[in-house]
N, C-alpha and C positions, 0 to 999 in steps of 0.2 A: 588362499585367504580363508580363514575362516567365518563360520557362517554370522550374517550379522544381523540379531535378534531385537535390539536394544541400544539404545541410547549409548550406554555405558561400553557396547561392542561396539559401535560405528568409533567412538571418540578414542580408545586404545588401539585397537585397532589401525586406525589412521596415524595416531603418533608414533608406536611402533613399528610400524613404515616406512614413515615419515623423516623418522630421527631430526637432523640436524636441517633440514629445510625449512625455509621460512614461512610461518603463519600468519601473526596480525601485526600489524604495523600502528602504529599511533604516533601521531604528530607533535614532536616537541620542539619550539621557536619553529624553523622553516627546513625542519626533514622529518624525515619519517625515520621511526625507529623499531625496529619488527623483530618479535617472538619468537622462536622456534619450535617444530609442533613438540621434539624432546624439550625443551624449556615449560612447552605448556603443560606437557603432563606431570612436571615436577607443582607447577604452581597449584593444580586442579589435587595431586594428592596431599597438599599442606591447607588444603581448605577444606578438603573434605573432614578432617582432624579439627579444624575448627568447629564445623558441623557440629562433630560428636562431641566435643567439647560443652558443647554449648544444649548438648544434651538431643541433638535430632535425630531421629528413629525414621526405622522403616514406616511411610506412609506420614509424617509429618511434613506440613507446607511452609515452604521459604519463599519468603516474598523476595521479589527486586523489581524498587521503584527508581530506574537508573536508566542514563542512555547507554548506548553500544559501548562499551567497552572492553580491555582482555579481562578483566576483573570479572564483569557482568557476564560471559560466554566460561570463564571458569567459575564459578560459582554456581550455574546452570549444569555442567557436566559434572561439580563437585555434589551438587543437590540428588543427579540421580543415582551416582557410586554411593551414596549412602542409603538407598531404596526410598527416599523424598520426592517431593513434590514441588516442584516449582509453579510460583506464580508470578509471571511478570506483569506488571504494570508502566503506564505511561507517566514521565514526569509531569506531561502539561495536560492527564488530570489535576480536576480538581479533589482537595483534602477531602470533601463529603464521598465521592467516588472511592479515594482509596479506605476509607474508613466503611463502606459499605464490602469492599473486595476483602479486606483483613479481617474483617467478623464474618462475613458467609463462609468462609473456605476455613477460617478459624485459624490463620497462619500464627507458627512460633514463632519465627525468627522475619526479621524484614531488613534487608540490606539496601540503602538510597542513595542516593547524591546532595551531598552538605548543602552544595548552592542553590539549587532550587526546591531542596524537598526538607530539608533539617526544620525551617519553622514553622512551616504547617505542617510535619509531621507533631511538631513537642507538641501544636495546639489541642490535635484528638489525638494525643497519644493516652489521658485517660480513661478514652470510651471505646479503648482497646483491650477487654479482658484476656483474652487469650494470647496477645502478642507479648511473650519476655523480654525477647532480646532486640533493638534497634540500633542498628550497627551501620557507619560510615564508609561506601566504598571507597571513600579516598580518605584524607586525616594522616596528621601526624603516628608516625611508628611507635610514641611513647603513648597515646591515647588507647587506652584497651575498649574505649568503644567505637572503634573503626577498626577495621578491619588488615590497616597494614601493622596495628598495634597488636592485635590480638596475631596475626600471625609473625610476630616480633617477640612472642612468649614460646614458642614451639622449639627453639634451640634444634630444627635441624631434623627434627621430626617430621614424619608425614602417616596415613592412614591410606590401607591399601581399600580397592574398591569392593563393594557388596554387590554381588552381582543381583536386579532386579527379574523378574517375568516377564513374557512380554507382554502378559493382558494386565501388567502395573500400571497405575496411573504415572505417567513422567510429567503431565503438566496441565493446568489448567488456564488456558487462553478465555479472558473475560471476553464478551462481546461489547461492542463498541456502546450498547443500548440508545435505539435512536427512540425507542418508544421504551418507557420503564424501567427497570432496574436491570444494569446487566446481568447478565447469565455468565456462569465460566461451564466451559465447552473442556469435559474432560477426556483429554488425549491419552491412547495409552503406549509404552515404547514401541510395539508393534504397530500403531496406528501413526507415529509419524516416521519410523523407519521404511515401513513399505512405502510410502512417500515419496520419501528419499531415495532409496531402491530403484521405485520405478522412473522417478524424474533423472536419474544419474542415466537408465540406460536409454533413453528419450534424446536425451541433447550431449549433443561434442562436447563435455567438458575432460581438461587434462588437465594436470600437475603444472602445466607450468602456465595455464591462466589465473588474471588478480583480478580481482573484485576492489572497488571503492564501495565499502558500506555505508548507506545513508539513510536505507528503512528502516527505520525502528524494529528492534529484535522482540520487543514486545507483540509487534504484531508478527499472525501463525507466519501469513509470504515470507517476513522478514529473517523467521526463526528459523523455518525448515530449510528455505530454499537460499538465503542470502549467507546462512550458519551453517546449518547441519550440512546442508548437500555439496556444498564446495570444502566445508573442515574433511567430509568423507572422502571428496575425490583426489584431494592434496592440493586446492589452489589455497594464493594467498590474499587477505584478506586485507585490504586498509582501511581503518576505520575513521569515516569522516570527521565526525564531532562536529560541529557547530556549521549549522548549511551556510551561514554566510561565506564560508571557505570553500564553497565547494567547486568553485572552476579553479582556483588555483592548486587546492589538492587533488584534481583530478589529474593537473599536469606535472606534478611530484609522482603519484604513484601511476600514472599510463594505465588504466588499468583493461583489460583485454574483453570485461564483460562489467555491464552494471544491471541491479537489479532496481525496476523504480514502478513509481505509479503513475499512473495516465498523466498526471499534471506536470509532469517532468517533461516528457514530451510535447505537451502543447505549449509550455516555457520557449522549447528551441522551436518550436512551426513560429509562436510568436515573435522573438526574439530577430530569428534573421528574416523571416518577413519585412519587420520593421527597418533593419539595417538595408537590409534590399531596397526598401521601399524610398530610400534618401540617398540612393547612389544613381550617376546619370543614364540616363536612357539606355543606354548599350548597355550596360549591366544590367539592368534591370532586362531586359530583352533577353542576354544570354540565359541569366540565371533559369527566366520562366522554361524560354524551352531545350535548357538542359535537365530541368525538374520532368518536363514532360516525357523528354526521351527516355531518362531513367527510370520512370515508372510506366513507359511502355515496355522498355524490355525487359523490366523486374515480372511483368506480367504476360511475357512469353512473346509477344508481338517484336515484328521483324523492324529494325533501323534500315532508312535509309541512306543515303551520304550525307548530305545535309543534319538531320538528323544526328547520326554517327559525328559528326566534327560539332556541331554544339554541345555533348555530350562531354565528349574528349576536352571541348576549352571550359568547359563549364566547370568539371573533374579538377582540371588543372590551375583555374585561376580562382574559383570560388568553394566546392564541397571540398578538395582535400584542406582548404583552410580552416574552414570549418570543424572537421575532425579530431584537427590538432588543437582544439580548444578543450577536447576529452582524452587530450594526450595523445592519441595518435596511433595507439595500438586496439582501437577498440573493436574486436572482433561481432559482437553482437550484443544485446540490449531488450530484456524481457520485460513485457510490463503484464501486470498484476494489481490485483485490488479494486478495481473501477474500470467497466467498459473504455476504453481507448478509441477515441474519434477517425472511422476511415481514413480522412482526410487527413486527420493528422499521420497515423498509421505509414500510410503514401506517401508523404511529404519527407518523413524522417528518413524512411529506409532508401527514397531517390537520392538523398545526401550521401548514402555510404555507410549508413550505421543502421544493420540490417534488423527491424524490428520481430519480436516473438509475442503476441499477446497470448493470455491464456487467462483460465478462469477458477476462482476456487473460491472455496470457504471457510472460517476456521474450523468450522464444523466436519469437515473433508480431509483437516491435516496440513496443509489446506488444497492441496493442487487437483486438481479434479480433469483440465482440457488443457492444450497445450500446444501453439501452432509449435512446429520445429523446421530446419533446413531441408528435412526431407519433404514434409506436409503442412506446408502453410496457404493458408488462402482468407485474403484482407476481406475486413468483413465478418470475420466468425474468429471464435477463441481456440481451434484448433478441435483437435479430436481426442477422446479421455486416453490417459496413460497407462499402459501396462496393465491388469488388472485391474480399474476399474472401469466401470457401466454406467452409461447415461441410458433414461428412458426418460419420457414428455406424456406427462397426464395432462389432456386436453381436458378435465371434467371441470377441474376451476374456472377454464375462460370461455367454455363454451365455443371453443373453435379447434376445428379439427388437426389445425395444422401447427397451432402452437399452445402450448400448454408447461405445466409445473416442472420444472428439471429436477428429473427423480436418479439419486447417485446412492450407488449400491457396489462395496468394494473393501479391502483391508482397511484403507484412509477413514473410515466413518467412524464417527465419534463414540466416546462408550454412553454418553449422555449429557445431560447438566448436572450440575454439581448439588448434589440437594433438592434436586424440582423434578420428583418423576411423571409431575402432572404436563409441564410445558417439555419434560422429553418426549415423553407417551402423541404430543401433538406433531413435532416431527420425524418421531422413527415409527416407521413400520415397525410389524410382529415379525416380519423376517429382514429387519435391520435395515431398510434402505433408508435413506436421507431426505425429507422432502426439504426443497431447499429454499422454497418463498420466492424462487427467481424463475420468470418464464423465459420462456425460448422453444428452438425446434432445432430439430437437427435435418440439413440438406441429404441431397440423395446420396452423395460421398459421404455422408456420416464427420462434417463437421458443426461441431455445436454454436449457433448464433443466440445472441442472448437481447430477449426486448422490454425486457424491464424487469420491476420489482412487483411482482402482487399487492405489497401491501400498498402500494407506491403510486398505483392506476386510481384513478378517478374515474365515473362519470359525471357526463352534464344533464343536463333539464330535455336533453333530446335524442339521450340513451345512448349517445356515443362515448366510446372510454379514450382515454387519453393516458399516456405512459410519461410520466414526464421527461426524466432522467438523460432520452436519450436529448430530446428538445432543446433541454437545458446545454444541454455539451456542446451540441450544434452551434448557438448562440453564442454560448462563454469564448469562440475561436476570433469573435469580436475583438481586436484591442482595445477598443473604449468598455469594454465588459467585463469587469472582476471576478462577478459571481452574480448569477442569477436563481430564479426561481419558480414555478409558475404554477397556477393555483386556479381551481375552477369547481371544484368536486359540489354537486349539485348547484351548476348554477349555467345560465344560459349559455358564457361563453368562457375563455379562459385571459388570463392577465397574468402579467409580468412583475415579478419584484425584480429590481435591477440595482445594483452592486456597481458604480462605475470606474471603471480604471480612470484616477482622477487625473495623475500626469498624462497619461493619452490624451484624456479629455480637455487639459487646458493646452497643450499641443495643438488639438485639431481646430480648437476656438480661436486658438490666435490665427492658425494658417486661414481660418474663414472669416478673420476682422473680425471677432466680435470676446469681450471678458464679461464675463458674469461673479457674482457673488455670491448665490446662494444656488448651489447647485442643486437641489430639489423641486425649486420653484424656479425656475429661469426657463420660458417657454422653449428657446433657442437650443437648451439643452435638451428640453426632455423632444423637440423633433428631430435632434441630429441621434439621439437614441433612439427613439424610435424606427427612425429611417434605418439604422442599425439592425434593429429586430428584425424590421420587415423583411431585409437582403438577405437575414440568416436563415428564413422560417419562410423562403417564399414556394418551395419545393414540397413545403408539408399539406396537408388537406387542410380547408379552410378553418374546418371546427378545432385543427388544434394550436391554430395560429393566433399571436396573442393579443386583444382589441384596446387593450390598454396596457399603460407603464405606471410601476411607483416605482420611483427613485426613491434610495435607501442612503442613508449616508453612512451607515456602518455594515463593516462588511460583515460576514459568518467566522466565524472563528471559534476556535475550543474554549479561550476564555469568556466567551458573551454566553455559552451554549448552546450556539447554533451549530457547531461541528461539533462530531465526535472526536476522538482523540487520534482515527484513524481519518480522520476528514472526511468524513458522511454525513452529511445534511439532516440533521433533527428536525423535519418539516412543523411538527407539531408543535415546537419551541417558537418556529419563527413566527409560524399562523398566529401563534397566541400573542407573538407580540405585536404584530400592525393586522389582529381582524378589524380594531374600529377602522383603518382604512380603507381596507380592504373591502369591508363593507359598505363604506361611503361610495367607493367607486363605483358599483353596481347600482345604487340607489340614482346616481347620474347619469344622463342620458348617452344612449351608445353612441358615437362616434360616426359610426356607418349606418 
């Protein structure tokens, strides 16, 4: 095989191999209808011809503000055969965000989806000087400003590939910007092909594993490892489109491995909890200590008989049911993006569907740590990949034993995009990565991660608090949607709370009682409470939380309390309920 340098090398490369086996599948009425990799390198060389048509040169940026699609992953590979730049974007940003991403980066060409993006592109498409061309991934073939239109004028033509460097820029990943204006984080082909590289010889993937895509390829997880690393290895890919479909299309394409973020997982801890929790007694019994046995001998401890035949009935009448609701061939299941809750972690993989957490940034490429089948251990995100290096600068937290996770390796970024002032703050003089996330690494050299630097507070009695992980802890609530918790100079800490409101008028009814204003209803805010306390009663007292605000709206990307990758803009929400927040404190404590 020859050597693979580049974007452009991993994607021929593979097709070339590949030929006539199938790639991406896309769902039309109730099947799946799937690509071939020689199909897709026909498709990726009649776009690249569009490109140049449309006038894009080596080092010119192409937006795409689109979900997953084959359109979207060739246009990506079309963008780097012509020595471009891809920028991807999120649909469910907002027009102000992509209007601030298409002027910094200065894109030519911007390709999007009609249905969510065509009218609030037309509204700032004026205060776009630099963008020419806005082009339709989908649209009618006779339309030449879409894209099946404009390749409807090519009569059969195609453009062969430009072959790039590999210290090219192939892409700029914006960051989510929880505080300020995002940053695009520029990649260059060597920086996410050694990625790729190293994460391929990391984990058992083969040719004839299927991926159900449902990350967003915009984000880096989504791009390198849900795209580029399985288009490299020859699996095939189905791509979900619209989450609401997502357990029925998982049982259309079976798929042998899925790539997701923590919240997927605490979905299924929550999910069959729940069902569990309304089946009779005997189920409920077997289920617990089948879950137990399984996760004692996931963790090397011996069964006894007993044990062994809970395990065996529990396998038999309850987890392989379960499985088959992810189709049934699902070999293992990587999470990425946000720390992953032990507890959840444990839960999943007793069931059968053995978990991999790991840890990156886009700034990394993104994959940096990475538990695998050889070296996993619950608890930590595994140990760095192939080339590269983690190192823990205690100077930030003033504690010996846990400090800044310092990542040094081909995966590091070339910088931000225009801002040598805010790269110069996280790259060293000899390239390493500060990454704003603390951790430590155990005596085996795996990396555990405990928070966010920017993320820690102090209180009024000089203890710091980490929120994030607290938060996660609690959210494993079913009456808890999303919470938040807030203290930074002040005596103690409190709780924004987000309630899962069908749980919550479920459990109202089970305990006799309906309310009407679920923010003010005492009944409510103690059976919440009572809630916190059971989830946070393990934690030290100072970080335990002495009050509740019930919220009645949850965080989401369009209020701006999330980012577009689902990260919490703390500073958005503070801003919105500090009069309360304040009021709280002014009230007398509780205890």
């Amino acid at each position: 095989m020859p050597e693979i340098e580049t974007l452009v090398d991993l994607f021929e490369t593979s097709c070339r191999t590949r030929g006539r086996a199938l790639l991406f599948g896309t769902k039309i009425n109730d099947a799946f209808n799937w690509i071939s990799y020689e199909g897709m390198q026909r498709r990726v060389a009649e776009i690249r011809l569009v490109l140049r048509e449309l006038g894009i040169v080596r080092g010119d940026r192409v937006a795409l503000i689109a979900d997953n699609s084959v359109d979207w992953a060739a246009i990506c590979y079309a963008t780097a055969g012509c020595g471009a730049v891809t920028v991807p974007m999120y649909t469910a940003q907002t027009a102000a965000d992509w209007q601030y991403i298409l002027n910094d980066c200065a894109a030519k060409v911007a390709f999007f989806d009609s249905t969510k993006v065509a009218a609030p592109l037309a509204k700032i498409r004026p205060n776009l000087p630099s963008l020419l061309h806005a082009i339709t991934i989908d649209g009618s073939s006779q339309d030449r400003t879409s894209l099946p239109g404009l390749l409807n004028t090519l009569g059969g033509r195609i453009a062969e590939f430009e072959q790039p460097a590999a210290s090219d820029p192939a892409g700029l990943i914006y960051t989510s910007g929880t505080t300020g204006q995002p940053k695009g984080v520029v990649l260059s082909h060597g920086n996410i092909v050694s990625n790729v590289l190293s994460s391929a010889s990391t984990f058992p993937l083969y040719p004839t594993d299927r991926s159900l895509s449902f990350l967003p390829w915009a984000h880096a997880l989504g791009q390198t490892v849900d795209l580029h690393l399985l288009l490299h290895v020859g699996c095939q890919i189905g791509i979900n489109g619209d989450l609401s479909g997502l357990l029925s299309n998982l049982l259309l394409v079976k798929p042998t491995i899925i790539i997701a973020v923590p919240r997927v997982f605490c979905r299924i801890y929550e999910g069959v909890k729940k069902q569990i929790s309304e089946r009779p007694p005997l189920i409920r019994t077997l289920f617990s200590n089948g879950i137990a046995a399984a996760t004692r001998k996931s963790q090397g401890g011996r069964l006894g008989i007993a044990d062994t035949m809970w395990l065996a009935a529990a396998e038999h009448l309850i987890f392989r049911r379960v499985r088959q609701r992810f189709g049934g061939n699902l070999r293992f299941a990587v999470s990425g993006s946000a720390a992953l809750n032990r507890d959840v972690a444990e839960f999943v993989n007793a069931l059968g569907i053995d978990v991999y957490e790991g840890y990156g940034l886009s700034e990394a490429s993104p994959v940096v740590c990475v538990n695998t089948p050889q070296h996993r251990r619950f608890g930590t995100v595994g140990k760095p990949i192939p080339g590269v290096k983690v190192s823990i600068d205690p100077s930030v937290t003033n504690d010996p034993n846990v400090g800044e996770i310092i990542v040094s390796g081909p995966n590091v970024m070339q910088g931000y995009y225009g801002a040598p002032d805010d790269t110069a703050r996280v790259l060293t003089a000899d390239r390493r990565l500060r990454t704003g996330d603390m951790g430590r690494l155990d005596d085996d050299g795996y990396l555990i991660i405990t928070g966010r630097i920017k993320e820690q507070y102090k209180l009024q009695n000089g203890k710091y608090v980490v929120p994030t992980p607290i938060e996660e802890q609690i959210k494993l609530s079913p009456l808890i949607s999303n919470c938040m918790l807030y203290g930074a100079d002040k005596p103690y800490c409190v709780l924004m709370v987000v309630p899962n409101v069908s749980a919550l008028e479920n459990e109202a009814k089970t305990r006799g009682f309906e309310y009407s204003n679920i923010q003010d209803d005492p009944r409510v805010h103690a059976l919440l409470k009572q809630e916190v306390t059971d989830r946070s009663r393990d934690l030290h007292a100072y970080m335990r939380p002495k009050k509740l605000l019930i919220l009645a709206e949850d965080f989401t990307v369009s209020n701006g309390f999330l980012t577009p990758s689902l990260k919490v803009r703390r500073q958005e929400v503070i801003r919105k309920y500090m009069g309360q927040l304040a009021k709280m404190y002014d009230e007398p404590h509780p205890e």
